[in-house]
Steps between C-alpha positions, in 0.01 A plus 500: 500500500167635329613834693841520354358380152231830540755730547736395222235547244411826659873604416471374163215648442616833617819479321303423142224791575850728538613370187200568320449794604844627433475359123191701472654828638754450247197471202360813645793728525665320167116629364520807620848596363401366109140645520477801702127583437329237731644205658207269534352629135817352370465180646160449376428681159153501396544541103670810381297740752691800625552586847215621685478901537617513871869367395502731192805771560397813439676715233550804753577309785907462662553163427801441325530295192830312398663627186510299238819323419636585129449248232804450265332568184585697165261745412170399244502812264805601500635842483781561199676836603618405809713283357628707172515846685738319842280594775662659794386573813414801732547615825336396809427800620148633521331800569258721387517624116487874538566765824220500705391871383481335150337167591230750687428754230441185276272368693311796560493602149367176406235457788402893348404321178377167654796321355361551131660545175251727364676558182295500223158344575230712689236292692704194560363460808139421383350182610277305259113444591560188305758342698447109502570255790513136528098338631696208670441452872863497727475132698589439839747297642298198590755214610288191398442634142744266296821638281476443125765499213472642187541250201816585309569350207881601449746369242867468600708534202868334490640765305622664863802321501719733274428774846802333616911505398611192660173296436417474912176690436417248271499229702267647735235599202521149397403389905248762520364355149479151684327638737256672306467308220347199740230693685358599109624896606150517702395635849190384588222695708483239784700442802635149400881635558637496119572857508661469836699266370613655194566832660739297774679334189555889400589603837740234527672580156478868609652482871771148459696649227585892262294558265669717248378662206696768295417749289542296167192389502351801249501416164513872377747549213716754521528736165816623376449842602483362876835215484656895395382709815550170703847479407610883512332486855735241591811653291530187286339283222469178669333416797668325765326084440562420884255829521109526605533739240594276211207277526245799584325631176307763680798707573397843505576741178523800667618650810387810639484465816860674596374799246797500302406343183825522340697306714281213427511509108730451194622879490494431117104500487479816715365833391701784499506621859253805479590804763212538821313843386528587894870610639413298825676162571332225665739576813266814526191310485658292809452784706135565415382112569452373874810349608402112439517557135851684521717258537707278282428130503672300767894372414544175310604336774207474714227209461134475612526269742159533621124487363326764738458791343552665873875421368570739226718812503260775487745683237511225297249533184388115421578421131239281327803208492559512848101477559511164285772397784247569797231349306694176419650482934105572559366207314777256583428572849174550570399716817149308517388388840418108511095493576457434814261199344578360191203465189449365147583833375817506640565162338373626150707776517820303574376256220480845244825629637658138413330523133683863460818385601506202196292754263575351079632758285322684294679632202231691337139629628217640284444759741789594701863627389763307661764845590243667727488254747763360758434138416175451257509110562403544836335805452244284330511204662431681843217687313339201376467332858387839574197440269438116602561550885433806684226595721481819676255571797316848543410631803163605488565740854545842437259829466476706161648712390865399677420155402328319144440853315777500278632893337520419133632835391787717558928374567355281821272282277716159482387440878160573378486298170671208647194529780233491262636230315594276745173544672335336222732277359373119472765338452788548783268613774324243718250541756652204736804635657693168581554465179607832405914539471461913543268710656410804403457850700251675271602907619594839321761667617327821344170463621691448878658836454234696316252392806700483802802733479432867628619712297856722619498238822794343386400207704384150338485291787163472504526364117711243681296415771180466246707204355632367797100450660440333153713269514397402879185439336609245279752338747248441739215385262777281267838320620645522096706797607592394877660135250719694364518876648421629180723378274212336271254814485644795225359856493553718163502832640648802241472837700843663626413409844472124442830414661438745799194364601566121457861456577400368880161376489516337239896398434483145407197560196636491156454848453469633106540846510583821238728674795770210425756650644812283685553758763099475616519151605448351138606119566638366178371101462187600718313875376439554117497809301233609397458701216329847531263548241341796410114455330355778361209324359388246722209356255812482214857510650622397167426768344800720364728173487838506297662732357683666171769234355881589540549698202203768632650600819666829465571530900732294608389560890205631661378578851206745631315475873450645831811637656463324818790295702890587467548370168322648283583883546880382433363310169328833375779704624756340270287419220200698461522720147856437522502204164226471215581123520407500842179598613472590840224695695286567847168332479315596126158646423242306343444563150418307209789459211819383448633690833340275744640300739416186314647627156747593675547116620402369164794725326789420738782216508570520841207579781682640833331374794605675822431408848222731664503526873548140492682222281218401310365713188231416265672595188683199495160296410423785267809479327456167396111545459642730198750349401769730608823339695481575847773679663500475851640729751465385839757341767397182642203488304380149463355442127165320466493154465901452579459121613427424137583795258883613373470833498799597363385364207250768400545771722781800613578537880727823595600591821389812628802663558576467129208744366749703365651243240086396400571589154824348481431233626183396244650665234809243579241175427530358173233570268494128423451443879229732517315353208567160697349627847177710324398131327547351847297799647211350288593156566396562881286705458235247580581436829419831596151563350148445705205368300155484609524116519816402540732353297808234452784651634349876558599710810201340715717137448822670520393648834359148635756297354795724662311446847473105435871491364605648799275302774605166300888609518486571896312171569733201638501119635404543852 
């Protein structure tokens, strides 16, 4: 009996260790499906350390990461042409731009001249003795060291609720209020879970249910001189109420981006049409441009149905309206990896991107204009977390000159300025890099090419490689770029070869850079344009601002510079000594007077600013520097600062093919308008200026705030 009883517990005993052990199998592949990074470091979490360095992936390893699925969301600043112009689509074909004998004398032409401008300046390429870098020390990854959040002290505002038609969005303003409103709007800098906990409520909000936000959120009015162009755009006096449109104030004024003026405006407020002093027509000028800027745009029946740029037509010329489409498509879905660990900062950001969403209107603001910008209530609002919130990390890694000796002179200097003044900026940098929400890769572009390309070689992979064994340095001695495979760190990079030599390495950074072009794998919603700046006088690079008023510009266009790229030649061909209104030449000799090429900006209406061998010119900045309005010829160029500026509101774009109708085409702008976009010209002018120290709102915060705006926009709920 005892024998029988032995064995029946044995079989019990046997059957409950199966049991058990199945229901822990289940924990540990249940475990390893919802937290991928380390089973047993899930199951027993010691504080908020991150995974030790052995199960940190490697950036330029195979392992392949899941996409992330696409969050139904409406965009934060919100674009206004794409829905006033009817944005249609483009092929899906792509291919390379030009023939392959044109893409190579290009590229040898440019490699010739180390991908410079070289139009005006000499000794650009000098390097300050006085460079300055940050003292602070780079720290370690050291997994016992504990994670800290910064105090915020961050006032939600109910005004948010008139974002919304049908009064949904205010429901969830008035939850996240709740919300916020009982933990007294503050994150504290221990570990006692109240930030985890509000970011979950956020996550929650974010992930259960649409958040939508139109564009009526900008309380810009809209002058009478606009409701007129708005309505002969759209071939009526009323706007449709069911409409985006109707409730959108910041609809843009003026259209150039199809380069036919006149079809956009009240033909009763035209000038007379004025015959082109040269007999060519711009179907001769077709021949003379590489074939991606010959064609026609794509029929009106085709849609972008698609937000890689590997997508587009390689005929088709991007209009500034259908770049607003790819933005908005590029911010409502994000192309962000998920960390592969999660972190306050991740939290804080999704915490900022919630506070953008519900941003109050702001009718007026002391020191912003309402029509330059896409949506100035969030403009601000995402500016003033900006201020309270972000920390960015420098690496300290990295030899001179390549690496903390900014170029302050010459048209490369925004990489350089933005260097120095980062490097020694106390507020947004930190020296603890868990609590940093960017990091920042502290190179020049320049200084990489002026000390590692050979000359004639036409071969930068050894530029390449230089970056790629830096940043093996700093993924082996830091996990912050293995969490998220980049897509924290930003590098602000303005040389023509930017693209070229990052595009692989280093595809996931937010990448600001002055070669913005779409067709070099510029990702709208993740890189930033960067302005190209060109200093003259690094110790005063205000000097010569502004420029004569209206009434003391004789020339209504002006252009001089080095003949270099395709563009260019055709520009001077048609319109050099051809007009006395239009002032056209190859590159001008220095001499002192009222024949310079600053008078010459000083006296003009219009500045023409060309492409070079690439997109990106520096005129553009110089143009508004004195206070001439930019007209900018370049396909697919991406203007600076597009995630927040309306461009159209200031500035001309004309397609290339349409050099022959230049004239025509200003002389077809309203004098009214014009008087209307020079004011603006000076309006924004202050975004675009560098100061020794900086300032609100100057190009240094532009820059930084266009990387945060982006980094905060491709963040979401894990």
């Amino acid at each position: 009996m005892d024998h029988k009883f032995a064995i029946t517990c044995q079989v019990e005993t046997r059957r409950l260790l199966l049991i058990m052990g199945g229901a822990f199998a289940l924990i540990l592949i249940v475990q390893y499906v919802e937290l991928p990074y380390g089973v047993l470091s899930s199951l027993f979490p010691i504080g908020n350390s991150l995974p030790p360095p052995d199960k940190i992936r490697s950036s330029h390893g195979d392992s392949t990461l899941k996409t992330d699925s696409v969050v139904n969301e409406t965009i934060l600043i919100t674009p206004n042409t794409s829905v006033a112009n009817g944005i249609q689509g483009v092929a899906v074909d792509w291919g390379p731009s030009d023939t392959e004998e044109q893409q190579k004398q290009r590229s040898e032409s440019k490699e010739q001249h180390g991908g410079m401008e070289n139009d005006q300046v000499s000794g650009d390429n000098e390097v300050p003795n006085n460079s300055t870098a940050s003292d602070e020390d780079g720290i370690p990854f050291d997994e016992s060291s504990p994670e800290h959040i910064e105090e915020l002290n961050l006032n939600f505002t109910a005004n948010a609720t008139q974002n919304s038609d049908d009064g949904s969005m205010q429901e969830k303003v008035t939850e996240q209020q709740n919300v916020f409103s009982s933990q007294n709007e503050t994150m504290d800098n221990s570990d006692d879970g109240s930030m985890q906990k509000k970011a979950t409520e956020q996550e929650n909000v974010l992930t259960s249910e649409t958040v939508t936000a139109d564009n009526t959120s900008s309380p810009a009015k809209v002058g009478d001189d606009d409701r007129d162009l708005t309505a002969a755009r759209n071939g009526s006096s009323d706007v449709d109420a069911k409409s985006p449109l109707a409730s959108s104030p910041n609809v843009p004024e003026f259209s150039s981006s199809n380069a036919t003026i006149a079809g956009n405006l009240d033909t009763n407020s035209l000038s007379p049409p004025v015959t082109s002093p040269s007999t060519n027509t711009s179907e001769n000028v077709a021949e003379t441009l590489p074939k991606a800027v010959q064609a026609d745009d794509v029929p009106n029946n085709s849609s972008i149905g698609s937000i890689e740029n590997s997508e587009l037509d390689p005929a088709h010329v991007l209009s500034i309206s259908e770049m607003d489409h790819w933005l908005t498509k590029n911010q409502i879905s994000s192309h962000s990896k998920k960390p592969h660990w999660s972190s306050s900062a991740d939290k804080e950001l999704l915490y900022a991107k919630l506070q953008i969403r519900s941003a109050p209107n702001i009718e007026k603001d002391p020191m912003l204009y309402a029509p330059l910008y896409r949506n100035l209530s969030m403009f601000v609002r995402s500016y003033q977390l900006m201020e309270k919130m972000l920390r960015v990390y420098i690496y300290r890694e990295g030899s001179k000159p390549i690496f903390h000796q900014p170029i302050l002179k010459g048209i490369y200097a925004s990489e350089g300025w933005f260097m120095k003044l980062m490097e020694t900026n106390k507020h947004f940098v930190t020296k603890n890099p868990r609590k940093a929400h960017l990091f920042y890769l502290p190179f020049s572009t320049r200084a990489l090419e002026e000390t590692l390309y050979v000359p004639n070689s036409h071969n930068r992979k050894n530029l390449i490689k230089y970056l790629k064994d830096y940043l093996d340095v700093i993924t082996a001695k830091y996990p912050y770029w293995n969490r998220t495979d980049g897509a924290d760190h930003f590098l602000v990079a303005c040389h023509d070869w930017a693209p070229s030599e990052t595009r692989k390495i280093m595809v996931n950074c937010i990448r600001a850079m002055c070669n913005a072009d779409v067709r070099e794998t510029f990702k709208f919603g993740k890189d930033v344009s960067l302005p190209e700046t060109n200093i003259r006088l690094p110790r005063n690079p205000l000097r010569y601002l502004g420029g004569n008023p209206p009434s003391n510009r004789p020339y209504l266009a002006f252009f001089a510079g080095k003949m270099h790229g395709y563009l260019r030649p055709i520009l001077l061909e048609y319109w050099g000594n051809k007009d006395p209104a239009i002032k056209v030449f190859d590159r001008l000799p220095r001499v002192k007077g009222s024949m310079n090429y600053i008078n010459f900006m000083k006296s003009s209406k219009y500045c023409i600013c060309p492409r070079g061998f690439e997109v990106n010119s520096p005129r553009i900045v110089e143009a508004i520097f004195y206070d001439c309005v930019p007209v900018i010829i370049s396909d697919n160029f991406v203007p600076p600062f597009f995630n927040v500026l309306n461009w159209e509101s200031f500035a001309v774009f004309i397609k290339e093919k349409d050099i022959p109708s230049l004239k025509d085409i200003l002389l077809s702008i309203p004098e009214k308008r014009y008087l209307q976009m020079q004011m603006r010209v000076k309006k924004v002018q202050h975004h675009f200026l560098w100061h020794q120290r900086p300032v609100k709102y100057d190009i240094f915060h532009m820059i930084l705030h266009s990387v945060w705006l982006n980094r905060v926009l491709q963040v979401n709920p894990r």
